[in-house]
DRENTIZA-314161 format. One record per residue: residue in one letter; y, z, x of N, C-alpha, C in turn. Coordinates in pm, whole numbers, plus 50000, padded with zeros to 5 digits. Layout:
N
AYZXYZXYZX/...
***
This chain:
249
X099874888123083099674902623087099574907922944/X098644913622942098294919022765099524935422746/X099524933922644100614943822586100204959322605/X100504965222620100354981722637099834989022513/X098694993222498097834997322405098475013622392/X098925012322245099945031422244099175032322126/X098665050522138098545058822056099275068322046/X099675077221922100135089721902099815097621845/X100395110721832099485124021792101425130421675/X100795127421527102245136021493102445146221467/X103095152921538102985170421492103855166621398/X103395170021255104095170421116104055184521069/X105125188120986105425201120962105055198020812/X103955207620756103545202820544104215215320510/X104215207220365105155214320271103645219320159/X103405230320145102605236720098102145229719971/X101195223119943100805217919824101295209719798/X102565203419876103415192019813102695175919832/X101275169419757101155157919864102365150219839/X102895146719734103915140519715105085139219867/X105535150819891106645153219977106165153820117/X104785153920156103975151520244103705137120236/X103315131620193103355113720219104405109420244/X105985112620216106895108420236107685112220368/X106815127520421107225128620538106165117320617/X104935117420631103935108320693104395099020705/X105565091720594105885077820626107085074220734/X107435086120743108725085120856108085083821011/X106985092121029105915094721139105975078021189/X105145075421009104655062321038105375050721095/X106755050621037107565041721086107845046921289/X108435056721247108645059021399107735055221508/X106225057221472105105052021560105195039221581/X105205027421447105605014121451106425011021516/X107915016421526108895013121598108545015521769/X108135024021829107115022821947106145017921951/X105535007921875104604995821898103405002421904/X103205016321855101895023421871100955015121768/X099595013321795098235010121726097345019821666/X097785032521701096665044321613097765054421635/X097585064321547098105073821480097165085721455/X097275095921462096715108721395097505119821326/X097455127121230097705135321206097115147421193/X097785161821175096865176821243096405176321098/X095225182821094094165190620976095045196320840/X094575189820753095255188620595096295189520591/X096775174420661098515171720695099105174220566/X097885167720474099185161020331098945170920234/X098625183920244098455198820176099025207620216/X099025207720354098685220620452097495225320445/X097705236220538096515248220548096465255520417/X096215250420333095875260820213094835264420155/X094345271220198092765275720115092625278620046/X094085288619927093855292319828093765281519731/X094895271019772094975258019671094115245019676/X092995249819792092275235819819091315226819695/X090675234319630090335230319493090965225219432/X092175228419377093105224919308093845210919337/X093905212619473094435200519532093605189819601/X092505192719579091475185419668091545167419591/X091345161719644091525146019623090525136219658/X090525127219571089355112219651090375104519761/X089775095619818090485087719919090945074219838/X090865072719716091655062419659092495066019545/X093145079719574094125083519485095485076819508/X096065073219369097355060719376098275069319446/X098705082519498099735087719577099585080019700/X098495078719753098515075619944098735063219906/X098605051419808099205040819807100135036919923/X101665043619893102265038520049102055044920143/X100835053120212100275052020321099765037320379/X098905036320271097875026220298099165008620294/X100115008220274100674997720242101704997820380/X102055007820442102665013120547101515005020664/X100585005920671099665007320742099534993820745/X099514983120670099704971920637100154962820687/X101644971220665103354962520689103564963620830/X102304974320928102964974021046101734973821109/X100834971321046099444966021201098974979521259/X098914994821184098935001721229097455012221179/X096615017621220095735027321144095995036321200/X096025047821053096635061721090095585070520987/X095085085621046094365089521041095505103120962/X094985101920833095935120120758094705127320753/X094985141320740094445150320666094375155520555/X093555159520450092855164520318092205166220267/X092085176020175090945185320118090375170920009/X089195168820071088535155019959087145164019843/X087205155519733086395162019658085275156119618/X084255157219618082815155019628081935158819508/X081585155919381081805160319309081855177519265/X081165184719267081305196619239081615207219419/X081865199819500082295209519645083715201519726/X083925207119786085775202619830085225201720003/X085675192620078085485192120205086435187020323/X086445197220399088045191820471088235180220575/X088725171720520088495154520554089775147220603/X089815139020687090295128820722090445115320661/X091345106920615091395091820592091805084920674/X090965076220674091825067220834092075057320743/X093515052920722094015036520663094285027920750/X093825013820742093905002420860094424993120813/X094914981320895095594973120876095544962020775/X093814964820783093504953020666093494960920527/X093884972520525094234976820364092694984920304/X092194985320393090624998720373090885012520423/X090235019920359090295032920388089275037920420/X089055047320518087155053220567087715070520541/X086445076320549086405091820550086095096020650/X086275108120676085835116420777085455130220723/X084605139120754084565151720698084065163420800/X084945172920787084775182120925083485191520915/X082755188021015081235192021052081555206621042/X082045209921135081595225621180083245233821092/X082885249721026083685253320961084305263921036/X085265272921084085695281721090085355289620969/X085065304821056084165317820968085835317720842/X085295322020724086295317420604086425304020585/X085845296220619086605285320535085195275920458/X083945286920466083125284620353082845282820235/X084405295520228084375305720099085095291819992/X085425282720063086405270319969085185254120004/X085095254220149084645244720157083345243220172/X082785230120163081375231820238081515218520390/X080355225020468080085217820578080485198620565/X081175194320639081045178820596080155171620706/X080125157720713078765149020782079615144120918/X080835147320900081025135820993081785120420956/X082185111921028081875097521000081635089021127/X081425076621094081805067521209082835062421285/X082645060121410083915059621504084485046821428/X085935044621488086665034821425087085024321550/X087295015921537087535009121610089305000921597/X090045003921735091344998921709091634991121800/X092104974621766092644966421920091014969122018/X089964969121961088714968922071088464983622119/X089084994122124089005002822154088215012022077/X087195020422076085675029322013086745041221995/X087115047421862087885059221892086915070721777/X086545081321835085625087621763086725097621704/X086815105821608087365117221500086515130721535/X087885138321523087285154521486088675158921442/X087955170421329088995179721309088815192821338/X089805200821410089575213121433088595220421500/X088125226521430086295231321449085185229321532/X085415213121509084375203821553084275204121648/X086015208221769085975203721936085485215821962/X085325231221911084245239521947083205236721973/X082525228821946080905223721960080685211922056/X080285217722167080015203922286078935196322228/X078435195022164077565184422104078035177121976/X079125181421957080315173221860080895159621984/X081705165822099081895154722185080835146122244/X079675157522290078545146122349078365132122235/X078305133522088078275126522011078775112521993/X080105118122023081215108822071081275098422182/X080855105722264080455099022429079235090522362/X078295096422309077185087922260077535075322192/X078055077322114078655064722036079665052822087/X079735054322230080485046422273082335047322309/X082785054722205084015057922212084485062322318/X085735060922369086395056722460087835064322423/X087985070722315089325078922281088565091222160/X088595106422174088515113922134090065114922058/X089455117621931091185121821864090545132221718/X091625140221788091825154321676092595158821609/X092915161921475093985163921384092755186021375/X094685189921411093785205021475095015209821410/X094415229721394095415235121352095095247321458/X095855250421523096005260921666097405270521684/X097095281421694097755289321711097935292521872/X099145301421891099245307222024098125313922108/X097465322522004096235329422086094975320322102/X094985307722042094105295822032094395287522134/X094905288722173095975271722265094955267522350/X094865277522459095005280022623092635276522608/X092475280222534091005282122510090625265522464/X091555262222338091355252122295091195239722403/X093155240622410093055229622545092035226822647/X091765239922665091145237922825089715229222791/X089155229922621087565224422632088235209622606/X089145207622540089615194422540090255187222697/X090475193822763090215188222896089435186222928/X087875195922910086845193622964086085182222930/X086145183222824085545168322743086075155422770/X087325157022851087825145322929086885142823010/X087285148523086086905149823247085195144523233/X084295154323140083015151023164082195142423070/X083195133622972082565125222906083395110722960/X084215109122995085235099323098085905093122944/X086275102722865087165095822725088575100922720/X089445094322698090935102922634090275108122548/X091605121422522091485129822404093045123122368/X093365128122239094595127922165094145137922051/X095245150622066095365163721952096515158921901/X096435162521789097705166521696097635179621620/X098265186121626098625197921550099455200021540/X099255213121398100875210821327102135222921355/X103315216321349104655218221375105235230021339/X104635235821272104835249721193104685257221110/X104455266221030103435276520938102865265920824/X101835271220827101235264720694099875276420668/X100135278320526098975284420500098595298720550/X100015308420600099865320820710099655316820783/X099515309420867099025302821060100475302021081/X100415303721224101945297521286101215291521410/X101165278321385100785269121459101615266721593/X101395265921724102155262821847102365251621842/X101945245421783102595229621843101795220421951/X102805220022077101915212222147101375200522184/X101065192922058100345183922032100085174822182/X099305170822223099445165322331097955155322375/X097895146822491097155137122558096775137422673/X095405135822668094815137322796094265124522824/X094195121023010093515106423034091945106723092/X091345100923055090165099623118089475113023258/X090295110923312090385124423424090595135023406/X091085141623262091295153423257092585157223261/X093515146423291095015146323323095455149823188/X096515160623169097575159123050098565147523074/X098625139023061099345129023070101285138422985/X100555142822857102075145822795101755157122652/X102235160122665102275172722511103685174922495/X103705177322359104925180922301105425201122371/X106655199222392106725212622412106745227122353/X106655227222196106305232322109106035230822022/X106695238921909106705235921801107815227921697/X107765225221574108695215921528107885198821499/X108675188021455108235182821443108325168621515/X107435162321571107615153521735106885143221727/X106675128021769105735123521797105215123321936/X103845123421970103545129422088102575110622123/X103255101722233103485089222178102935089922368/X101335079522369100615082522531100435060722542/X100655053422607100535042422659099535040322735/X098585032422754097945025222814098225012422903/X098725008823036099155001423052097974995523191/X098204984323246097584985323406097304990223521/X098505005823482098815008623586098265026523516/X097505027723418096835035223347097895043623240/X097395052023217098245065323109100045067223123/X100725068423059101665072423044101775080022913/X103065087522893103935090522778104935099522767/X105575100822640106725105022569106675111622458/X107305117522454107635129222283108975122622212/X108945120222111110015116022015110265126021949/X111055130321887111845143421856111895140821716/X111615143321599112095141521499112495152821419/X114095148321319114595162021275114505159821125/
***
């Protein structure tokens, strides 16, 4: 009998500009996911900054800056690829991006297609990347924005993928709208979703929380119940979907 294929979604709470103190929270995530035998990981939209638009320039980064070092060595030590958020820099424009670090010690990009009105004024439009592949499994990326646009998921479905996963930043008056297209995109592309979003203010937002997993059907399998900071931790087994929230203080 083959082993139970786990993903999770970490609602991480950032410390405004800190990447420093943000990688060091990521690494606790990280362990905790390892210690539940999880194989992929996500984190919500510019985990290792926050939401900061005023500081995104300032803080904007390449994907082989020596800080994520023990990300990427984390990732390593436990067989695990985990997907952060951050403002990446391109040479003269800043774009709000994803790193996915994998087991064999590489790093890929991601860059968020579609922008929320304001967030021009810092960033520009990004391309996208290619789905990743974990344990055999096609898992396509979005951040935020992107699950607005049904031809962002058709994309996904196109490409084969088999797990939708989003590092999102959502508020209360956002939730109920959000969720529901991320159900839909279950249901009518036949893929899990996995959201993560974050745990609490960043950047003026007061994020709900939430974070949560949907199965193939459209099922919430599990979401975190608010806000704070949780791993939101969904199994794959024979007997299909399960999961659990881990609590972290």
């Amino acid at each position: 009998m083959s082993a139970p294929f786990i993903v999770a979604a970490a609602q991480s709470v950032s410390v405004a500009g800190n990447l420093r103190k943000n990688v060091d929270r990521h690494l606790i995530f990280l362990r905790e996911a390892a210690a539940g035998n999880a194989r992929f990981v996500v984190f919500p939209e510019l985990s290792l900054t926050g939401y900061e638009r005023a500081l995104a320039k300032e803080l904007a980064i390449h994907g082989d800056d020596s800080r994520l070092v023990p990300l990427r060595d984390e990732c390593v030590r436990n067989g695990l690829t985990a997907v952060v958020g951050a403002p990446l820099r391109y040479d003269d424009v800043v774009r709000i991006g994803a790193l996915t670090f994998t087991p064999d010690g590489k790093v890929s990009t991601y860059t968020k297609q579609y922008l929320h009105p304001g967030e021009d004024l810092v960033f520009a439009p990004g391309t996208g990347g290619k789905p990743i592949s974990v344990d055999g499994t096609t898992i396509a990326l979005a951040i935020c924005a992107d699950t607005g646009h049904p031809e962002h998921a058709e994309q996904a479905a196109t490409s084969g993928s088999s797990l939708y996963a989003a590092g999102a930043l959502i508020t209360a008056n956002g939730y109920v709208a959000d969720t529901a297209l991320l159900e839909g995109y279950a249901m009518q592309h036949r893929f899990a979703v996995l959201m993560a979003n974050h745990g609490g203010e960043t950047g003026g937002w007061s994020p709900i929380g939430k974070s949560a997993f949907w199965a193939e059907d459209g099922r919430r399998v599990i979401a975190a119940k608010g806000a704070g900071e949780a791993l939101v931790m969904a199994s794959r087994s024979g007997a299909g979907w399960n999961g659990h929230v881990v609590t972290l203080d």
